[in-house]
C-alpha positions, 0 to 999 in steps of 0.5 A: 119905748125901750126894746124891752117895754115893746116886748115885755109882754111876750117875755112874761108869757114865755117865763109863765110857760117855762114855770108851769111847763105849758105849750108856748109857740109865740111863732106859728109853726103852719108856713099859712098865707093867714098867717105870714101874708099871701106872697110870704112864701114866694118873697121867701123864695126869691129872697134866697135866689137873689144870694145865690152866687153872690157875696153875703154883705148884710152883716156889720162886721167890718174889713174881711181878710177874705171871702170863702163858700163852699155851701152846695145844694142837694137839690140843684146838685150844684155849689150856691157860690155864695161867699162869707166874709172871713176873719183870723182867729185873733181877729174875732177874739179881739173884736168879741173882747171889745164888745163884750165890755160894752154888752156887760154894761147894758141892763139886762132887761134891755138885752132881753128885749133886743134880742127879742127885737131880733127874733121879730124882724126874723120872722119875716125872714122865716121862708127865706130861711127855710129854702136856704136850709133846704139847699144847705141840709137837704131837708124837706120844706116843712121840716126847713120851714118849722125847725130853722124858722119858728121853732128855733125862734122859739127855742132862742125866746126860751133862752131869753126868758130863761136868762133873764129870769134868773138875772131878774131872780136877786135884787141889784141893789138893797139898804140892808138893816140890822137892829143894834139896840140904840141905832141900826146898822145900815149898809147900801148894797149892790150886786152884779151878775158877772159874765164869763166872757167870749161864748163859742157856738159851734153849728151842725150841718143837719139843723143850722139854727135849731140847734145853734140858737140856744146857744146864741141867745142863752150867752147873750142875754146874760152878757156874754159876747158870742162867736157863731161858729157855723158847719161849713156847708150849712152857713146861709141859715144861722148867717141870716139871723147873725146878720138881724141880730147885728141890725139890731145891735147897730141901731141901739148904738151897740157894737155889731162883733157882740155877736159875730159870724166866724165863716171857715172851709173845710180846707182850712177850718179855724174851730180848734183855733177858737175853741182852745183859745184862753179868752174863750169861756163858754162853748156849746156844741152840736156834733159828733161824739168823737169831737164832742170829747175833745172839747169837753176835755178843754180846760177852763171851758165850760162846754155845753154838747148834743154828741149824737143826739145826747145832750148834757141833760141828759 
């Protein structure tokens, strides 16, 4: 059964509430041992502690340059010491514009349903995502649990639904027929949507996957490959879901950089180097205004931005 048969089901349901602008939660928000299994909170927990000052190795991006971490707990008043493996700039570009022309080909319908398939192995990753926003954030446990856990999860399957709606919206082929009087013309069409290309997502320190996954999951569903540009002290929360998403990629044969982690300090920061890059079209941002009008006055951007809590719908 393809990703997308498995979850076809809940990407109808997502689309139904998205046209009829209901309440959908395809991931409980209550933290209940009913409901993610009695240990699923203390699993969580030691999930966390276990990287704690070590070297974040899950994710498949291959031959780091370095390792760098300057995360610090609020809670313990001390640094996590955990370290992220770091890539130059050219490096990521080069590796998103290889994967990206494998990730256009992939039918749509497919990328749906493993980026849905992403989300439900990062479900079970929900509690040890909310300690690692508690010691990167500050934040309190149930905003930790709900915001970075099963809302931003449900927020990325919004995305999804969204997309692939509208990729779904135009036949991609037709026998177009007009009536000639003494013979019809016939014409065989096909179309294809066309990606933009290289999608960077620049995360926040206050919620590190909230609002960064729209983003991600937006851009990729449509094709797009994506470069997560985390906030340096807020890196352990978007890191584990880059790293089931690059899981995923990785057993259904595809290249793992179609979606990257790209880790800096704030020594040595690598965002304006990525952001005014030619190959990057797409950019979505959550941050401080002053930033904010820096990037949408990039030329041959399209630029998405949340500048203190005003986002471009509003």
């Amino acid at each position: 059964m393809s990703l997308f048969k498995k979850h076809e089901n809940t990407i109808n349901k997502a689309i139904k509430a998205l046209h009829e602008r209901t309440f959908y939660a395809a991931y409980p928000e209550h933290p209940a041992p009913a409901i993610y299994g009695e240990t699923a909170d203390a699993d969580g927990q030691a999930s966390f502690k276990a990287l704690v000052g070590k070297k974040f190795e899950e994710l498949a991006q291959q031959s780091p340059e370095g390792w760098a971490g300057q995360e610090e707990s609020p809670y313990l008043q001390d640094a996590l010491k955990i370290a992220y493996p770091t890539f130059s700039t050219s490096t990521l570009i080069d590796r998103a514009n290889q994967a990206f022309h494998q990730w256009r080909k992939v039918d749509a319908a497919e990328r749906a349903g493993i980026l849905v398939e992403s989300l439900e192995r990062i479900k079970f990753r929900f509690f040890e995502i909310a300690y690692a926003t508690m010691h990167t954030t500050g934040q309190g446990y149930m905003m930790a649990f709900q915001a970075s856990g099963p809302h931003a999860a449900d927020r990325a399957l919004e995305a999804i639904a969204a997309g692939h709606e509208e990729l779904q919206r135009f036949p991609a082929k037709a026998l177009w027929d007009k009536p000639m009087g003494k013979y019809n013309l016939q014409i065989n069409k096909e179309w294809r949507a066309v990606p933009k290309g290289i999608s960077l997502v620049i995360g926040c320190s206050t919620f590190p996957t909230w609002n960064s996954v729209t983003g991600i999951y937006g851009s990729l569903v449509t094709g797009n490959s994506v470069i997560v540009k985390p906030h340096p002290g807020a890196i352990l929360p978007i890191a584990i879901f880059v790293a089931e998403i690059q899981k995923v990629l990785v057993e259904n044969n595809l290249d793992p950089n179609i979606c990257q982690l790209a880790v800096d300090t704030f020594d040595k920061m690598i965002t304006k180097e990525l952001a005014e890059h030619k190959e990057v079209k797409l950019i979505d941002y959550t941050g401080n205004s002053a930033f904010g009008n820096y990037l949408e006055g990039l030329q041959g951007k399209t630029v998405f931005t949340e500048k203190t809590g005003v986002n471009s719908v509003i």
